[in-house]
C-alpha positions, 0 to 999 in steps of 0.5 A, a space after each residue: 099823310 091821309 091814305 087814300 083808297 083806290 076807290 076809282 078802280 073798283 068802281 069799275 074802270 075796269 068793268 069792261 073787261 070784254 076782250 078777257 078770255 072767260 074760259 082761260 084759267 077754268 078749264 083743265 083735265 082733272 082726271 090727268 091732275 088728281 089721282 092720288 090723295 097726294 095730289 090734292 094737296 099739290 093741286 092745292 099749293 099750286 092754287 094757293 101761289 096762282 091767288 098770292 101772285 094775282 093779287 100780292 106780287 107786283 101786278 096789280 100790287 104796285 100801281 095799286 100801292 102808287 094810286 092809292 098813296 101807299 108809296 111812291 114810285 120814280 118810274 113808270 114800272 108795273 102801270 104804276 104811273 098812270 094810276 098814281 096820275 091827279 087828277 084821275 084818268 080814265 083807265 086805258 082798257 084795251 087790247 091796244 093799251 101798253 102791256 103793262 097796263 094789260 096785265 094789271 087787269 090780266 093777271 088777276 084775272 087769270 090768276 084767281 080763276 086758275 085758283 078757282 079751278 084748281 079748288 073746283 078740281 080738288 072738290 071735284 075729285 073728292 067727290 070721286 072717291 079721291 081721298 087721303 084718309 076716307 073723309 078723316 080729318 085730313 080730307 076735311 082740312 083740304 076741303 076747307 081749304 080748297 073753300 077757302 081758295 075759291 072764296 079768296 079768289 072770287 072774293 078778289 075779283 068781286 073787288 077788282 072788277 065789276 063782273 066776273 066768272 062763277 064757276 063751281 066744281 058742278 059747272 057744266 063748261 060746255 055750256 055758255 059761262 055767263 059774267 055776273 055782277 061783282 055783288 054776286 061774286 062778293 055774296 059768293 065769296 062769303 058763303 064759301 069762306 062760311 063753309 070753309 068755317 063749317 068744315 074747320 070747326 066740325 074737325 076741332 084740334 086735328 084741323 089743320 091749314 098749311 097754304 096760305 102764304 107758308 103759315 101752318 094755322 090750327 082751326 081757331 087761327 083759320 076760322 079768323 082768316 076766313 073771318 077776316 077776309 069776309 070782312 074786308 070783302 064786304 067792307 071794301 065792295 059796298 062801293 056806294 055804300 062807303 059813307 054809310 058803313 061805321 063802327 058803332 060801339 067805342 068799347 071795340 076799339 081795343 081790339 087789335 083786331 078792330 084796328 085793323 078794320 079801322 085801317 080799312 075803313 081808313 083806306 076807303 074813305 070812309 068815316 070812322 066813329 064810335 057812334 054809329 050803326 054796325 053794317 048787319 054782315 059785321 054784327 051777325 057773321 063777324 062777331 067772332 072778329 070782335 068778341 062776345 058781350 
């Protein structure tokens, strides 16, 4: 059975998202948080089970798995119903919709924003002498893991809705905190997940990242996640573009990594091939993803 994508939600069903709280999620009291070098690493973990649940557990997961063909479901739980529904429907996006079709966009939102402020809080502190060995090792993998964060989660909310909040650890949040297109997010996504790159390879053998969803990954087996997840940010929000990303060189297929960009392009629809133009981000940034020569 083809796999379908879920194009119809991010292109933008979810785009007006107006009746969300902006500021919930980026505003905490960082003094009352972190004030040991201890505390960011729990600071950290706790960002890191925010963005696994706002985008893995079962909102938005479920219903996105039933729209998007993945599997099927006898019930109407988690919004999955209306979703999985052919032809589409327009995608009920108020205050009065069912609950359940309320936290399918909630709870990213929210979610990955609480994420980001958690990062932002962690910079932040680091920034404030906050430290665990005086910008050793240690303190550069939390650095590069609290980049990883906030590229992880604007990166998600570039793909699920059309604007969102870019808000940095510098933000100023008694200032109006305007949306910004989800291009933005996207472009945003990447450069933190590139700085995430910077900071692991600059500590070498000593890095270390042990927040992602239990796994303890040395710097190559990181460097690949951020890769990886530049990736499919990329892929998956050139929402016009889907019939213009290909692959373009056949040797690539043996990749078992590449394979798994073929699923990607596979779930969105798009054409895959072996001749074809590689997008520029894929041939400059990613070429660690797909080796050398």
């Amino acid at each position: 059975m083809k796999i379908k994508f879920i194009t119809f939600l991010l292109l933008g069903v979810l785009a007006a998202c107006q009746d969300l709280d902006t500021l919930s999620g980026i505003t905490t009291d960082k003094k009352n948080v972190i004030t040991t070098g201890s505390d960011l690493v729990s600071t950290l973990q706790s960002g890191y089970i925010f963005w696994w649940k706002g985008n893995h557990s079962e909102f938005p997961a479920v219903a996105l798995g039933v729209a998007g063909d993945a599997y099927g479901l006898g019930r109407n739980f988690f919004g999955a119903t209306q979703l999985g529904m052919e032809p589409r429907t327009a995608f009920q996006n108020s205050v009065g919709a069912a609950t359940e079709l309320r936290q399918l966009v909630e709870v990213p939102w929210y979610n990955n924003l609480t994420a980001v402020t958690t990062a932002n809080d962690v910079l932040s502190a680091m920034d404030n002498n906050i430290s665990i060995d005086q910008n050793g090792a240690q303190d550069q993998s939390v650095r590069a893991a609290a980049h990883l964060l906030r590229g992880l989660s604007w990166g998600y909310l570039g793909l699920i809705y059309n604007e969102s909040a870019l808000v940095n650890e510098k933000e100023d949040l008694n200032n109006p905190i305007p949306l910004v297109p989800y291009s933005d997010m996207t472009q945003a996504a990447v450069t933190e997940l590139e700085q995430a790159i910077e900071l692991a390879t600059a500590v070498g053998d000593d890095f270390v990242h042990s927040y992602f969803n239990g796994l303890r990954l040395d710097k190559s087996q990181f460097v690949e996640l951020c890769h990886a997840y530049a990736a499919r940010f990329f892929i998956t929000n050139a929402k016009e573009l889907y019939q213009k990303i290909k692959l373009c060189s056949g040797r690539l297929f043996s990749s078992t990594r590449v394979k798994v960009y073929l699923m990607i392009l596979r779930l969105s629809q798009m054409e895959v091939t072996g001749k074809a133009t590689i997008s520029t981000y894929l041939q400059k940034r990613v070429k660690g993803l797909f080796g050398q020569g």
